[in-house]
C-alpha positions as CSV (number, residue, x, y, z in Angstrom):
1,X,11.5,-9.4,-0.2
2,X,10.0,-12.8,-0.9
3,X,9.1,-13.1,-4.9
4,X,6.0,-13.6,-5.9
5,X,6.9,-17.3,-7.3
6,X,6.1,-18.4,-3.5
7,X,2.6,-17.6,-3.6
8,X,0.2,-20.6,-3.0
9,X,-3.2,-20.0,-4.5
10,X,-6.3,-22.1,-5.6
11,X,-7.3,-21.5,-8.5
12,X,-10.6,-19.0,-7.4
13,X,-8.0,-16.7,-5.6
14,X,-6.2,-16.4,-8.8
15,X,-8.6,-13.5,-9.8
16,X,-7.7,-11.8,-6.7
17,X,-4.4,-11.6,-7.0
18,X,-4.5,-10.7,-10.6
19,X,-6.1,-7.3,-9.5
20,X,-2.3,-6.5,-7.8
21,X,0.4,-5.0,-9.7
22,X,2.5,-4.8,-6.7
23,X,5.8,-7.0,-5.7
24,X,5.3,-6.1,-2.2
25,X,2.3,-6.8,-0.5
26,X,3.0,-4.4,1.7
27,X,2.7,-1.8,-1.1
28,X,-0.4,-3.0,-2.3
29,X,-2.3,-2.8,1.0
30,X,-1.6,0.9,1.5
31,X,-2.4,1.7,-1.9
32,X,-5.4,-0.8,-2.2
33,X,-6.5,1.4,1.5
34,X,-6.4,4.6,-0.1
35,X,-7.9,3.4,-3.0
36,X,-11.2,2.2,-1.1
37,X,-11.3,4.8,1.2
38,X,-11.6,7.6,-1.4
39,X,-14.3,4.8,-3.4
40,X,-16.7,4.8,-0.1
41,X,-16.5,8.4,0.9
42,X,-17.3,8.9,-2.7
43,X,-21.0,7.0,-2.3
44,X,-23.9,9.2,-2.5
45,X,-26.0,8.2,0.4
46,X,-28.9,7.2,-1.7
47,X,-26.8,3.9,-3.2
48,X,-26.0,2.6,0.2
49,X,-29.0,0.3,0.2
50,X,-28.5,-0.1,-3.0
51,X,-28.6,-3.8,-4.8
52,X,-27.5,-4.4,-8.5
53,X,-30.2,-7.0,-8.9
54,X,-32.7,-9.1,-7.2
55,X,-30.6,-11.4,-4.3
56,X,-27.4,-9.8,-4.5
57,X,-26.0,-7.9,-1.2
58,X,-26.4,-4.1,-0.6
59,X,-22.9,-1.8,-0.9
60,X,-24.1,-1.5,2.8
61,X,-24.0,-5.5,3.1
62,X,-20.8,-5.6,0.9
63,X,-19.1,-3.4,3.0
64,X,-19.6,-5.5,6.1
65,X,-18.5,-8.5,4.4
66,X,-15.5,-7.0,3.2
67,X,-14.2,-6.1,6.8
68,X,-15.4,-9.6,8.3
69,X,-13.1,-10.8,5.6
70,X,-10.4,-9.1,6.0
71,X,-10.7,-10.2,9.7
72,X,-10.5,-14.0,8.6
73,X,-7.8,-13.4,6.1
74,X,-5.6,-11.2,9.3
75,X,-6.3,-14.3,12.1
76,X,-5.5,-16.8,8.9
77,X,-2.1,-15.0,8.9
78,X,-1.8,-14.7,12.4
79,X,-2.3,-18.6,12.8
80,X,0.1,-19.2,10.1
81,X,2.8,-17.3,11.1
82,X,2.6,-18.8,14.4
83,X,3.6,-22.0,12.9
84,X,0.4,-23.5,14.0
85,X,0.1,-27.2,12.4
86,X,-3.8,-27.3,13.4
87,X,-6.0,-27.0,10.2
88,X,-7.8,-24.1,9.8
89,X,-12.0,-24.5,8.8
90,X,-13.6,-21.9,5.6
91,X,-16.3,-20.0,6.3
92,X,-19.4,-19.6,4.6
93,X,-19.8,-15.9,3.5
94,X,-22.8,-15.7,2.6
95,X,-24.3,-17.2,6.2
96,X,-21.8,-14.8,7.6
97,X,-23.2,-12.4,5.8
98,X,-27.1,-12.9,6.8
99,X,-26.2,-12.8,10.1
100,X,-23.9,-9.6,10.5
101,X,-26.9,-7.8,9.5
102,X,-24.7,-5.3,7.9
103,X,-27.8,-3.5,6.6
104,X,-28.6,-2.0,10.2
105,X,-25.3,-0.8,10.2
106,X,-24.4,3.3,10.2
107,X,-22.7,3.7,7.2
108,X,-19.9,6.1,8.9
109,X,-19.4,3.3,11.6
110,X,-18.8,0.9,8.8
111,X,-16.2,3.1,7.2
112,X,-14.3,3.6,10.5
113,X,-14.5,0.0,10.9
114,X,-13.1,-1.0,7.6
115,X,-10.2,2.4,8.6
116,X,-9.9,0.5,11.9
117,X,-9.5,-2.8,10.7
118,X,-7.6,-2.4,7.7
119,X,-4.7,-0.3,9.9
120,X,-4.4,-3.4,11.9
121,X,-4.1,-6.0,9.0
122,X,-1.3,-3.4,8.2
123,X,0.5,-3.2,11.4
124,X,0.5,-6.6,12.0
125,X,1.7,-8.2,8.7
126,X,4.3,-5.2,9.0
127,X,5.4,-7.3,12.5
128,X,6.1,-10.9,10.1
129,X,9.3,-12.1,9.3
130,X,9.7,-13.8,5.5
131,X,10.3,-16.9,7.7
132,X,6.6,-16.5,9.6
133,X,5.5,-15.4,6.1
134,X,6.5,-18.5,4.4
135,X,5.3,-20.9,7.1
136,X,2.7,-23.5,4.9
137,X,0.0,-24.8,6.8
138,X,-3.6,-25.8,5.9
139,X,-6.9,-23.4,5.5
140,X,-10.0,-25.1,4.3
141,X,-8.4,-28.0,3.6
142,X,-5.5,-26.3,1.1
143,X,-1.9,-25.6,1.7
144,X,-1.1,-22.0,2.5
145,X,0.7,-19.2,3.9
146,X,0.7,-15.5,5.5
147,X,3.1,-14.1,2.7
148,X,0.2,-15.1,0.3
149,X,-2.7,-14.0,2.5
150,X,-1.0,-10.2,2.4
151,X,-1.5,-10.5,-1.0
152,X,-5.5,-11.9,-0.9
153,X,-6.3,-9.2,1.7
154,X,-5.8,-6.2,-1.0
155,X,-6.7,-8.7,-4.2
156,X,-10.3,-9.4,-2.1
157,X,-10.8,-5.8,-1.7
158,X,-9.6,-4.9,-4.9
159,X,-12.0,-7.6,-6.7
160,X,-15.1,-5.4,-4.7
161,X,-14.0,-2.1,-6.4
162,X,-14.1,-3.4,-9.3
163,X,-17.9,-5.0,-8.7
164,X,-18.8,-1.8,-7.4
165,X,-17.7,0.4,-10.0
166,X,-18.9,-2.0,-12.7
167,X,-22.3,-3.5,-11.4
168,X,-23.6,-0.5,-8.5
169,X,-22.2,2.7,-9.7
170,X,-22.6,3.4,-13.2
């Protein structure tokens, strides 16, 4: 198992990973997927459209952007581990956001989505070596690599329970 002391992280994904107890990212993910799961089955229907405050996204909306995430973080992993020099772009998620139109989604097709999604992120970081974990290339102009995008994929989710227990379901 590769130690946690070979993380690379910019300083705005250090609140991510502090939401993960785990050593194992591999831990975290399954835990972090139950842990979610139960959350959304858990949503009355009438807070799906719901919005903490004026501008900020729907649970619906957050939902979607959570899965398009995770998508980014998965092929960020991907092209890491492949040893891939080529510099990877960001993406803006809020742009990304507007025009997923998550709002229009069925909130049981989102749900299998995230199920469908998240059990690939799983089974494919299960297929990486420490070597393809440790690879560093570049993503959005910063050094990075897989092993520490195992980690972001639960510590992103993770940081979203806690905003929707906190701000949309008290």
């Amino acid at each position: 198992m590769i130690p946690k002391s070979e993380l690379i992280l910019q300083d705005y994904y250090q609140s991510y990973l502090d939401r993960i107890k785990e050593n194992d990212f591999r831990a975290a993910m399954k835990e972090n997927t139950r842990q979610f799961r139960k959350l959304l089955e858990s949503i009355p229907r009438k807070k799906y459209d719901h919005s903490y405050a004026e501008g900020k996204w729907t649970i619906r909306q957050m939902v979607r952007h959570i899965i398009d995430t995770e998508r980014v973080f998965a092929y960020r992993a991907l092209h890491l581990s492949r040893k891939d020099a080529n510099s990877l772009p960001g993406f803006d998620e809020a742009s990304w956001n507007m025009a997923a139109r998550g709002e229009n989604q069925r909130w049981k097709e989102l749900l299998e989505e995230f199920k469908t999604v998240r059990a690939s992120t799983e089974m494919f970081f299960d297929t990486l070596s420490d070597d393809q974990l440790r690879f560093v290339g570049t993503v959005n102009g910063n050094p990075q690599n897989a092993f520490t995008l195992g980690f972001l994929v639960s510590g992103h989710v993770a940081h979203h329970i806690a905003i929707l227990k906190e701000r949309y379901l008290k």
